[in-house]
C-alpha positions as CSV (number, residue, x, y, z in Angstrom):
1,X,65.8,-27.8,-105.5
2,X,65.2,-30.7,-108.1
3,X,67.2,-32.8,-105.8
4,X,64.7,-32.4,-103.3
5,X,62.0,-32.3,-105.2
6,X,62.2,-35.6,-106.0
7,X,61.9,-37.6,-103.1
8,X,58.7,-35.8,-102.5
9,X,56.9,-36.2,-104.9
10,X,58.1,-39.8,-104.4
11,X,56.6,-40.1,-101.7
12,X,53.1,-38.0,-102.2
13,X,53.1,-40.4,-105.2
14,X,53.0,-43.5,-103.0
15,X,50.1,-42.2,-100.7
16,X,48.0,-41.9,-103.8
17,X,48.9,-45.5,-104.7
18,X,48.5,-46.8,-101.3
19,X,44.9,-44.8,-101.4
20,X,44.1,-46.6,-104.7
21,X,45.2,-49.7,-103.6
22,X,42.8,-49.2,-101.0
23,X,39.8,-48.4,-102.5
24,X,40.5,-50.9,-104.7
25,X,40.4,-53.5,-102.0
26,X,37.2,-52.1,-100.7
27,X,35.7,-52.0,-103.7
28,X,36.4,-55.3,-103.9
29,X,35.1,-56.2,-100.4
30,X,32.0,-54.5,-101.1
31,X,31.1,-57.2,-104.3
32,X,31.5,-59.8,-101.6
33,X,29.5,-58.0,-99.1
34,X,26.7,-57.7,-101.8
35,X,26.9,-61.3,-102.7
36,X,26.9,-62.1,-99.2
37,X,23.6,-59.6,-98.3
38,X,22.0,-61.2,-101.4
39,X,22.0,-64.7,-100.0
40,X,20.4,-63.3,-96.7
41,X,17.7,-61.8,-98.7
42,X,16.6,-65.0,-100.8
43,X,17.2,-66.6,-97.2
44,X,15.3,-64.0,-95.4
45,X,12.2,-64.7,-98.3
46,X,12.0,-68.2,-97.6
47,X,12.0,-68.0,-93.7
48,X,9.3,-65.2,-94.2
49,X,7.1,-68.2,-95.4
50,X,7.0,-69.9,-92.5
51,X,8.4,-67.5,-89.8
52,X,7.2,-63.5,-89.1
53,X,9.1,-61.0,-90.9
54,X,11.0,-59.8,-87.6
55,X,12.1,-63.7,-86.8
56,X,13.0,-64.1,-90.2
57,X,15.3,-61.2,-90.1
58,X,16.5,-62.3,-86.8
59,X,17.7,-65.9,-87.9
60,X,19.4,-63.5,-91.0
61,X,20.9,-60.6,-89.1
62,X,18.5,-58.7,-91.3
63,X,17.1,-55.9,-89.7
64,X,13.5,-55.4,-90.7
65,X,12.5,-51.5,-90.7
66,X,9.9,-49.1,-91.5
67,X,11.0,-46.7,-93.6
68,X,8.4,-44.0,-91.6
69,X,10.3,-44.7,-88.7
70,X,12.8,-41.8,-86.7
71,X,15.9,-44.2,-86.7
72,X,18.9,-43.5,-88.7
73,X,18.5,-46.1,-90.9
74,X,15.1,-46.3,-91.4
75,X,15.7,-42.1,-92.5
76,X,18.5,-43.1,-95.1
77,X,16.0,-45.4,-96.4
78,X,13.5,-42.9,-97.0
79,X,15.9,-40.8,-98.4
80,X,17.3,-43.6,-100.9
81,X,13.2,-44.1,-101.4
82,X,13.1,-40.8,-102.4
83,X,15.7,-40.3,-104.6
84,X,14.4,-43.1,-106.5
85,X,17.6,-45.0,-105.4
86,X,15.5,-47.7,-104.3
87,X,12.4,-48.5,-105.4
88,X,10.8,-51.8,-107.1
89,X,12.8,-51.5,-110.0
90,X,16.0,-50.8,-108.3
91,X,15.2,-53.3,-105.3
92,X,18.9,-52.9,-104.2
93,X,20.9,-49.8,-103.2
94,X,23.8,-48.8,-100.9
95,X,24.7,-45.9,-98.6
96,X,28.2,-45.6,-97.6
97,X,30.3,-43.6,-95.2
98,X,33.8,-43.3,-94.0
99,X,33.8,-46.6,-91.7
100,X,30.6,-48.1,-92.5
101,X,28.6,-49.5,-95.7
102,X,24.7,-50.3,-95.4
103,X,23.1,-52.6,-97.6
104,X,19.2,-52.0,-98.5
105,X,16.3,-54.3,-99.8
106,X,12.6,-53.0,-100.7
107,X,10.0,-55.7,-101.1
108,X,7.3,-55.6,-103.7
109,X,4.4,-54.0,-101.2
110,X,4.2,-51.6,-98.1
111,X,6.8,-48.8,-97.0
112,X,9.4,-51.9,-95.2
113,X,12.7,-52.9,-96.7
114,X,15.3,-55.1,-94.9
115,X,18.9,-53.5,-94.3
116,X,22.2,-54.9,-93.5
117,X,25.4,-52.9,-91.8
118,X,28.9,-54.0,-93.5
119,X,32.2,-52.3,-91.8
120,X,34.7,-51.1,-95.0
121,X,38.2,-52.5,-95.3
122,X,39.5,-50.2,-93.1
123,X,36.8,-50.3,-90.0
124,X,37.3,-54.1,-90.5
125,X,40.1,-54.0,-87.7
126,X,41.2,-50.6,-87.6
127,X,44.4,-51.6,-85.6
128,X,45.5,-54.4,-88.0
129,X,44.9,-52.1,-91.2
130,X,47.0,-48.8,-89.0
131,X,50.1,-51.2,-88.7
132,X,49.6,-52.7,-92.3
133,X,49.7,-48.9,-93.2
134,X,52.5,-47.7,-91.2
135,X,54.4,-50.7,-92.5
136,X,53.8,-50.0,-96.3
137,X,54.9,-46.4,-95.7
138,X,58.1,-47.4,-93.8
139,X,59.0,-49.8,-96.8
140,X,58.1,-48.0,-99.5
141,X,59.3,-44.6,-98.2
142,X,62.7,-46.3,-97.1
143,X,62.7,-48.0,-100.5
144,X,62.6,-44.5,-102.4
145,X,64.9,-42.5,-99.9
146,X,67.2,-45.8,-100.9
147,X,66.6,-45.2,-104.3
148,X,66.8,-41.6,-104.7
149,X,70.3,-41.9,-101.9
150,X,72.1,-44.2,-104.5
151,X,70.8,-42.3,-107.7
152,X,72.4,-39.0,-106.1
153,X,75.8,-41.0,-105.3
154,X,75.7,-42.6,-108.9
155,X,74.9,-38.4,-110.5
156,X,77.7,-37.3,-108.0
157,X,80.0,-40.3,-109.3
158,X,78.9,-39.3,-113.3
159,X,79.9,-35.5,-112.0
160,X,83.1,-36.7,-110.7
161,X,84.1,-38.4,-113.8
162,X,82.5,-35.8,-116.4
163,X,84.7,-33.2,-114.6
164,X,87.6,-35.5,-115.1
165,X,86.9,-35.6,-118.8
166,X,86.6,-31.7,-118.8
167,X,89.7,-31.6,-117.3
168,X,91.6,-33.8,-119.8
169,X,89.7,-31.5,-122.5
170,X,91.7,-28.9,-121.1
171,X,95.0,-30.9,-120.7
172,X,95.1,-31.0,-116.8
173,X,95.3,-33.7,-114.4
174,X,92.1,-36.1,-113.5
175,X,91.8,-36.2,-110.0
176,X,91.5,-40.2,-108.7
177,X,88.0,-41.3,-108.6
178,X,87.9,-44.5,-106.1
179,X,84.6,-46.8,-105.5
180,X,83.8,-50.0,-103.8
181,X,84.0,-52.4,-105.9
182,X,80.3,-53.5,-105.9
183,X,78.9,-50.2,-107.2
184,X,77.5,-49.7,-110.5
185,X,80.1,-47.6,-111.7
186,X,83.0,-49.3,-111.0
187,X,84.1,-49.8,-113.8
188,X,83.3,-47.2,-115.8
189,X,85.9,-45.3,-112.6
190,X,88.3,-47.7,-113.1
191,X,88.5,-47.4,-116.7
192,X,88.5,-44.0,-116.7
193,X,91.5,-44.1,-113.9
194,X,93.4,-46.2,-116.4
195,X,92.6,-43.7,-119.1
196,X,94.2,-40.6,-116.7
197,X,97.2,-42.8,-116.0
198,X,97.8,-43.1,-119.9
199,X,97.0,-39.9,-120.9
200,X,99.1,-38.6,-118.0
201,X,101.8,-40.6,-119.3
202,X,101.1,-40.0,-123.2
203,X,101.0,-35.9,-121.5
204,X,104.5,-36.0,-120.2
205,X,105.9,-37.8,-122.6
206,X,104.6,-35.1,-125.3
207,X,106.1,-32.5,-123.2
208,X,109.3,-34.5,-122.7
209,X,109.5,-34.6,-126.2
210,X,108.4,-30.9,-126.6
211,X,111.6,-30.1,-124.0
212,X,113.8,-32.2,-126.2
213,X,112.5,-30.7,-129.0
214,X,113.0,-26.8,-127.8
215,X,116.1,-27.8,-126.5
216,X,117.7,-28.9,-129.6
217,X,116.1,-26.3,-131.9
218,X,117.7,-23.9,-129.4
219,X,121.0,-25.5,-129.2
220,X,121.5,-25.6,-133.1
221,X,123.8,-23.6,-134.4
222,X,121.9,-22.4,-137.6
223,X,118.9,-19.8,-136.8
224,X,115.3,-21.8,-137.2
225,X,111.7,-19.8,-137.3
226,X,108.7,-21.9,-137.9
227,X,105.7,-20.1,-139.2
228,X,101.8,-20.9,-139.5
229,X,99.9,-20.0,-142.8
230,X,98.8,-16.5,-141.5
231,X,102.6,-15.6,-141.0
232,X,102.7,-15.5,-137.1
233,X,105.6,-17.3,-135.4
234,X,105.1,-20.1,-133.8
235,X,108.9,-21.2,-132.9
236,X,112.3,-19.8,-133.0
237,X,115.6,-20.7,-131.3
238,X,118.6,-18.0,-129.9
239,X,120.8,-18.3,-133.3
240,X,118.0,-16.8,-135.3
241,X,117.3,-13.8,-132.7
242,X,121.3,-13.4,-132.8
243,X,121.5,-13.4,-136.6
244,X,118.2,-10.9,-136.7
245,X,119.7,-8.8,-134.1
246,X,116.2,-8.9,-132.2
247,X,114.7,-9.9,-129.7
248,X,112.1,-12.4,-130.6
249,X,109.1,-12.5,-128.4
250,X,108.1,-16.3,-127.2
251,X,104.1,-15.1,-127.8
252,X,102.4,-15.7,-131.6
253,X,103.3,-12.5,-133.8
254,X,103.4,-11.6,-137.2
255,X,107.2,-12.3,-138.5
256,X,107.6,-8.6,-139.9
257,X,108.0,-7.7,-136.6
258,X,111.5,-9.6,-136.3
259,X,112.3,-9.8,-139.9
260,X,113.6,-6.3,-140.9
261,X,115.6,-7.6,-143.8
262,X,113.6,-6.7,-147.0
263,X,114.9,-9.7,-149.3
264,X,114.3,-12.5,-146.6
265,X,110.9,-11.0,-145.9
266,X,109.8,-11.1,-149.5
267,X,111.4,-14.8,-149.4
268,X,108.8,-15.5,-146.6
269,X,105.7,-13.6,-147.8
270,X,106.4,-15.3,-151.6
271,X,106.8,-18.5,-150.1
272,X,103.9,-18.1,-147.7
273,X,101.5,-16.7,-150.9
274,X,102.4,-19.1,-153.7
275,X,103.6,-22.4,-151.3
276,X,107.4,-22.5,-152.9
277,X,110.2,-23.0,-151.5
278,X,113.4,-20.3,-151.8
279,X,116.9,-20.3,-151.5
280,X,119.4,-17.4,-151.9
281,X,122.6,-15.8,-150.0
282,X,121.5,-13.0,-148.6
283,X,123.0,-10.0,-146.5
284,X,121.0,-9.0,-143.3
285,X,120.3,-5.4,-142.1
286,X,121.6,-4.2,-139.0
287,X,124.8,-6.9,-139.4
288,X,126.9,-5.4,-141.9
289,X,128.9,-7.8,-142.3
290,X,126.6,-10.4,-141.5
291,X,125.8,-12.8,-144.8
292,X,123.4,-15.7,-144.8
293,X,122.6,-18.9,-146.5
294,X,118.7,-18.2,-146.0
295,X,116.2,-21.4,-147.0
296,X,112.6,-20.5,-146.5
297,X,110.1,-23.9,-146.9
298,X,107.0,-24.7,-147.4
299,X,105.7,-27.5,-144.8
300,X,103.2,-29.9,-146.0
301,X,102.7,-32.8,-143.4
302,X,99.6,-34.6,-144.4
303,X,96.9,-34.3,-147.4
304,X,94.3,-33.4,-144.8
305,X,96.5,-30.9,-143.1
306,X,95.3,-27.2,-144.1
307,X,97.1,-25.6,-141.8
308,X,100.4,-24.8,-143.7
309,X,103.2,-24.0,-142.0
310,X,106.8,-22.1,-143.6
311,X,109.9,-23.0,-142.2
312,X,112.9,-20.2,-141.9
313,X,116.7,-21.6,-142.0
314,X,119.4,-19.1,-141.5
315,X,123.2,-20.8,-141.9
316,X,125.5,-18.4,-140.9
317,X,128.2,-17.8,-143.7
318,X,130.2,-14.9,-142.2
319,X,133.2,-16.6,-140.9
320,X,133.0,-19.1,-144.2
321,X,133.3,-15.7,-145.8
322,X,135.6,-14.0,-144.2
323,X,137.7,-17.3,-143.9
324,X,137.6,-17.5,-148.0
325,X,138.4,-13.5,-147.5
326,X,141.6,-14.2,-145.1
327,X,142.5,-17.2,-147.8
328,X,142.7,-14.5,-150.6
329,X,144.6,-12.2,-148.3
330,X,146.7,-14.7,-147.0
331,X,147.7,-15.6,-151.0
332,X,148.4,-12.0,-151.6
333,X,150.2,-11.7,-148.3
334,X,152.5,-14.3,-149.4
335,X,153.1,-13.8,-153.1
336,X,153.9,-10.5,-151.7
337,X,155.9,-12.0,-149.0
338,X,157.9,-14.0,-151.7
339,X,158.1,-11.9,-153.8
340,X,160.5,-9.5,-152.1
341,X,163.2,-11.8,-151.3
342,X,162.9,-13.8,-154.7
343,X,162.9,-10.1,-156.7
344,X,166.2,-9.5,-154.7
345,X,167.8,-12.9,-155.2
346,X,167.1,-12.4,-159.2
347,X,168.2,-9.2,-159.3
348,X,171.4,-9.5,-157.3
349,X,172.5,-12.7,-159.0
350,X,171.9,-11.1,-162.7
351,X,173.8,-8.2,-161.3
352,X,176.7,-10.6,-161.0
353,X,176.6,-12.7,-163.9
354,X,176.5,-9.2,-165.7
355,X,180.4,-9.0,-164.6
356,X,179.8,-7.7,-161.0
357,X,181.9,-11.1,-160.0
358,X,184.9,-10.0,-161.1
359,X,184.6,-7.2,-158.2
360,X,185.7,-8.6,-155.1
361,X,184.1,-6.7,-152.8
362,X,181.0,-6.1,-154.9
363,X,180.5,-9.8,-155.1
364,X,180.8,-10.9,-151.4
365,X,178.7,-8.2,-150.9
366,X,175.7,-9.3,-153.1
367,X,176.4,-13.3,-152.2
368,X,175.6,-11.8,-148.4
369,X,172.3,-10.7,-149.7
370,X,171.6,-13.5,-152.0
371,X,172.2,-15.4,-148.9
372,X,170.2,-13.5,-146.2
373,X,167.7,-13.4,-148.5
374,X,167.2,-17.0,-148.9
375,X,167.1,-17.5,-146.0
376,X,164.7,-15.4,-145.1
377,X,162.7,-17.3,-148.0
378,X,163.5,-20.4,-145.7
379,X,162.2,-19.4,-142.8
380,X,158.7,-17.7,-144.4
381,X,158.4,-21.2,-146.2
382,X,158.9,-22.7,-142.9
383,X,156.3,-20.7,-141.2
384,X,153.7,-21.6,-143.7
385,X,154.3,-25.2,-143.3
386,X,154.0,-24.9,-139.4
387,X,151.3,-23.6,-140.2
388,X,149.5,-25.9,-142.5
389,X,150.7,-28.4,-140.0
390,X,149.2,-27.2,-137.0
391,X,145.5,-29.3,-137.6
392,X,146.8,-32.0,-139.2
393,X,149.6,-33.1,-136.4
394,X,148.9,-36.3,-135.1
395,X,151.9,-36.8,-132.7
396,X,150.7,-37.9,-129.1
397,X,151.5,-36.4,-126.4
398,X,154.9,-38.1,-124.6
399,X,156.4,-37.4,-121.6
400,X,159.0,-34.4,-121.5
401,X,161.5,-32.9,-119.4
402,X,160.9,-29.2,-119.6
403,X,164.4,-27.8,-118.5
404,X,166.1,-30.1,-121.2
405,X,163.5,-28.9,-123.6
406,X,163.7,-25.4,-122.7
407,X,167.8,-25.6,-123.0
408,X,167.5,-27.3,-126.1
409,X,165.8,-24.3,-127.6
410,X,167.9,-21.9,-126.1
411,X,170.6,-23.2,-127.6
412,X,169.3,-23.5,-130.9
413,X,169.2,-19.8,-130.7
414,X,172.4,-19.1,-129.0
415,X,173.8,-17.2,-131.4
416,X,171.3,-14.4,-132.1
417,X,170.7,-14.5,-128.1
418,X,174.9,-13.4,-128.3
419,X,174.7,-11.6,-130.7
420,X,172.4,-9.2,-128.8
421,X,174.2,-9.4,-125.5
422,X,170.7,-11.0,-124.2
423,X,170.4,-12.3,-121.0
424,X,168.1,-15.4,-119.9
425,X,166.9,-16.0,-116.5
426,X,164.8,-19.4,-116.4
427,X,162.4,-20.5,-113.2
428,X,160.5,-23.9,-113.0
429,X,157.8,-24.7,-110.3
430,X,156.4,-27.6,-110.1
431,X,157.4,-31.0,-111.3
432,X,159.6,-30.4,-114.7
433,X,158.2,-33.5,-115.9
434,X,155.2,-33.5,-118.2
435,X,153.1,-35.0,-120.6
436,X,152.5,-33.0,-124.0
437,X,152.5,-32.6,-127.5
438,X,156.3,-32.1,-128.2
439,X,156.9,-30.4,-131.5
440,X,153.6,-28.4,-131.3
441,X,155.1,-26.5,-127.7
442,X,158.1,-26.5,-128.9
443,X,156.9,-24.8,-132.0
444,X,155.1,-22.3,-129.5
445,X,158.5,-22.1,-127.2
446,X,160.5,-21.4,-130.6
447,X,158.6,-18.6,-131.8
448,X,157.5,-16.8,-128.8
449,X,161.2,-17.2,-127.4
450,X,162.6,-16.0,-131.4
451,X,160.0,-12.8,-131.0
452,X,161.9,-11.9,-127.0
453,X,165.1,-11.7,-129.1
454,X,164.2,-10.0,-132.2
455,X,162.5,-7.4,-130.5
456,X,164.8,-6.9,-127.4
457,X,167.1,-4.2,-126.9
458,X,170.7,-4.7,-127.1
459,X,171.7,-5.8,-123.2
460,X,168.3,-6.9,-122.5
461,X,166.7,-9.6,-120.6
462,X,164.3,-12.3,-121.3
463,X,162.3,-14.2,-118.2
464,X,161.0,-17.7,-118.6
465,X,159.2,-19.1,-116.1
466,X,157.0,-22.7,-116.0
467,X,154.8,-23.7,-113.7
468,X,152.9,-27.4,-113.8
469,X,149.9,-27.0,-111.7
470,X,149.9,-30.7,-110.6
471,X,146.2,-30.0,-108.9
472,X,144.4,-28.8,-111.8
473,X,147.0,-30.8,-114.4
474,X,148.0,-27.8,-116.3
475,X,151.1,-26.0,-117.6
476,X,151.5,-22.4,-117.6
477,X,154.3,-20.9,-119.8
478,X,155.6,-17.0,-119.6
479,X,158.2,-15.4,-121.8
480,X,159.1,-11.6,-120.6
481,X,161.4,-9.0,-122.5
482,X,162.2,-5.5,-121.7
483,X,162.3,-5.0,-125.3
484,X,160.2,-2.3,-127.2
485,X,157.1,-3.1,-126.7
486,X,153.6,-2.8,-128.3
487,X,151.2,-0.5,-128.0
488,X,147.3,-1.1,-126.9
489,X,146.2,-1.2,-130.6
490,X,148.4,-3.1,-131.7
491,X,147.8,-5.8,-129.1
492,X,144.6,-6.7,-130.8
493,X,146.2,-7.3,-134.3
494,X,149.5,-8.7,-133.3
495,X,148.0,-12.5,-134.0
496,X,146.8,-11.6,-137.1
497,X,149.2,-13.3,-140.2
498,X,151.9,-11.3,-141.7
499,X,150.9,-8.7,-139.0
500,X,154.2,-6.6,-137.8
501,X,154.1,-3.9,-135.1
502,X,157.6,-2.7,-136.7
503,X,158.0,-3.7,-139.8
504,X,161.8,-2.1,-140.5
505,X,162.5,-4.2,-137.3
506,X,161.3,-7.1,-138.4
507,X,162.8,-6.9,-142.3
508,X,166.2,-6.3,-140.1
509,X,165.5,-9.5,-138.0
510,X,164.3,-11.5,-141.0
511,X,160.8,-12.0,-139.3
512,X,158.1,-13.3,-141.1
513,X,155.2,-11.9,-139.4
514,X,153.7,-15.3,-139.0
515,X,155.6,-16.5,-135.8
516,X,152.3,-15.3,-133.3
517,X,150.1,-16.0,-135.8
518,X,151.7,-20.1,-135.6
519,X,151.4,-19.4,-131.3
520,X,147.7,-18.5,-131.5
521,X,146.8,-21.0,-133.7
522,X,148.7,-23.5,-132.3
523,X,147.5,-22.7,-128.6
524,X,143.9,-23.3,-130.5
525,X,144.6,-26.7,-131.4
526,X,145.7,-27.7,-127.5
527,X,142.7,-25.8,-126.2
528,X,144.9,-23.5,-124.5
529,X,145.2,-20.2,-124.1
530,X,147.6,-16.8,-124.2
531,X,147.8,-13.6,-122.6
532,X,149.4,-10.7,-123.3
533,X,150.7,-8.0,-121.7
534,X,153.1,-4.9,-122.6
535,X,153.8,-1.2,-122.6
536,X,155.8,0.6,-125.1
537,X,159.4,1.1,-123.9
538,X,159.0,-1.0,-121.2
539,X,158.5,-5.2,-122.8
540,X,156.1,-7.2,-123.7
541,X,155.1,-10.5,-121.4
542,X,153.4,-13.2,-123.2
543,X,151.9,-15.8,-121.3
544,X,149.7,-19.2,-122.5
545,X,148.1,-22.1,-120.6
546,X,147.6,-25.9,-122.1
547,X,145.8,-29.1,-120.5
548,X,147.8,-32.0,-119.6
């Protein structure tokens, strides 16, 4: 409506004006025409001298009237008589109407005066003054719908860029404002233009770092929570829901909905009330066995920055712990482990330098123990140097002939392979031919072969079979008995050290219990992996997998 509006009143504005100019004009004209009527009068006076009053007037273009007369005129002068508009103090006076202006004169005696008609402006030449009119309007009319046309493109153009400004208020995209470049706003638009491109730019950027950001919080493996000063989660990444057990929601919350532990939630709220940073090892509810290195922080990022925020860092220490917990084992495993064979070594040889040497049969007897047991102290010694080995073997990989290398093995263990009336079947597939990491499959061949034997039955069978997938570059190793077996819980601890499914088998065998625990490990370190699968009674087939 104000749009509108305006332009009106505009225009009603300029008629008044071109009124006022008008009268203004006329007004004007009607000093000259009263200077002009003056001069006839003194001129009429001194023709009256020597001329009659109605020549006089004549040779003036006076008329010379009676104010008793019936005529218009001569009536207005009566009328101006009366009124006391004219008289012999106020000789002159003036009557006026819409086109016309008469001019009046009253002499000292008698009821004559002398009057003169002057057309106004306007009734000067009506025609002229029409077109004069008609042009001012079109000009000043087209001047203020030219005006008013420009000042509504300029507010739409001010819109335009005030909405872009309330969009980058609210962080969304500026839409392209584009002018020619001889309007007044040009470059305010352009500038603002450049502004959208940067802060577009500066935008993504921010959220490019944001996604970086997210992404490596969430791909760290320690749990991170990141707080504001009321408590209310602002951040989080999937290790700390995995250590929390929860499932942290991505909206603001209060923490003590995620944190149910009550030491790491005292931690926070401590931290949180008194702005101090804590640090303890602490044991989480709902994970047992799950122990932390918790660090709860106090953020301060600027003097002027009042909005305090509390970082939560969860390290995970179970495996650290249970690692120092399979260390302590593993120490107690092997004392014990040594201990046996060393006990009977001792006791056997003081046996004999007690006089049991002098008995022949008594002493080969105890020398065969001495002996078995030493070397049963050999090969557990053994064992735990393959496996201290197993990270810190550098050898690189050479190329290998995997028959040769099989039959080398086999041979190495010919006797116990006899000994058990063991048969070996072997099949290769594939090129035999192959790049690895000699001693550590050989180390895997060794004990996986050693555990067909050991736990075979007499007349048994063992199956090897390798296959070098030459497409996918891999080699793929299985070693089947028909021995005893092992049973479905036992599958899951066989590869556990100093582990024995039957442990009067394996004191009989001389095994150490280490010899899958070396396989698993070592199969680890060459990024491979192993299968198993038996049945009590029936055999046990173990297979594993490396990269070439």
């Amino acid at each position: 409506m104000k749009k509108r509006l305006g332009p009106v009143v505009s225009i009603i504005i300029s008629v008044f004006l071109f009124i006022a100019l008008a009268l203004f004009a006329d007004n004007i004209l009607s000093n000259s025409q009263q200077n002009s009527f003056s001069e006839e009068v003194e001129s009429f006076t001194e023709l009256r001298k020597n001329h009659s009053k109605d020549s006089a007037a004549d040779y003036t273009s006076l008329k010379y009237i009676n104010i008793n007369d019936k005529s218009k005129i001569s009536q207005r002068a009566a009328d101006l008589v009366h009124r006391g508009s004219l008289s012999l103090s106020e000789q002159y006076a003036t009557s006026e109407s819409f086109g016309n202006r008469t001019m009046y004169y009253k002499f000292n005696e008698g009821n004559h005066v002398i009057a003169k008609k002057y057309s106004r402006l306007w009734n000067q030449n009506w025609i002229s003054f029409a077109l004069l009119t008609i042009l001012y309007f079109i000009i000043t009319d087209s001047i203020i719908l030219i005006y008013y046309r420009q000042r509504q493109s300029i507010r739409e153009d001010i819109e335009r860029v005030t909405h872009n400004l309330r969009r980058v208020r609210k962080n969304k995209d500026m839409s392209s404002l584009i002018l020619s470049p001889d309007d007044d706003l040009y470059e305010l638009v352009e500038e603002t233009n450049h502004i959208n491109k940067d802060i577009s730019s500066l935008r993504d950027n921010a959220k490019l770092r944001e996604r970086r950001f997210k992404s490596l919080v969430g791909h760290l493996p320690i749990g991170v929570m990141l707080l504001n000063s009321q408590g209310e989660v602002l951040l989080h990444n999937q290790a700390m829901a995995a250590l929390l057990d929860v499932n942290i929601s991505d909206e603001i919350h209060p923490f003590i909905e995620d944190v149910k532990t009550y030491g790491l939630s005292r931690m926070i709220e401590h931290t949180l009330r008194k702005n101090k940073n804590h640090r303890r090892e602490i044991q989480l509810v709902g994970n047992s066995q799950r122990y932390v290195d918790a660090n709860v922080i106090h953020l301060v990022h600027s003097r002027e920055d009042y909005d305090k925020q509390v970082l939560v860092i969860l390290y995970d220490l179970t495996d650290s712990r249970r690692m120092e917990q399979m260390q302590v084992d593993f120490v107690n495993n092997v004392s014990h482990e040594l201990k046996t064979p060393i006990t009977s070594i001792e006791g056997f040889s003081e046996t004999l330098l007690d006089g049991a040497a002098d008995d022949p049969k008594k002493r080969e007897h105890f020398l065969q123990i001495i002996h078995n047991e030493s070397i049963r102290l050999t090969d557990l010694i053994q064992d735990i140097l393959s496996l201290s080995k197993i990270t810190k073997d550098t050898e690189k990989s050479k190329p290998v002939n995997m028959e040769d290398d099989l039959n080398g093995i086999l041979q190495s263990m010919a006797v116990a392979i006899d000994k058990h009336h063991l048969k070996v079947e072997k099949s290769f597939f594939g090129n035999k031919e192959v790049t690895i990491n000699k001693s550590k499959v050989d180390l895997i061949l060794n004990n996986l072969i050693k555990n067909a034997v050991s736990y075979n039955k007499e007349n048994g069978q063992i199956t090897i079979e390798v296959h070098h997938d030459e497409v996918e570059n891999r080699l793929r190793v299985s070693v089947t008995d028909n021995g005893i077996g092992i049973s479905q819980a036992d599958q899951e601890r066989v590869f556990e050290r100093f582990y024995r499914v039957d442990r009067s088998r394996s004191l009989e065998t001389g095994g150490t219990g280490l010899g899958l625990a070396i396989v698993k490990e070592t199969l680890d370190s060459l990024d491979g992996n192993l299968q198993i699968e038996s049945n009590l009674g029936l055999g046990t087939k173990f297979t594993f997998e490396i990269p070439l």
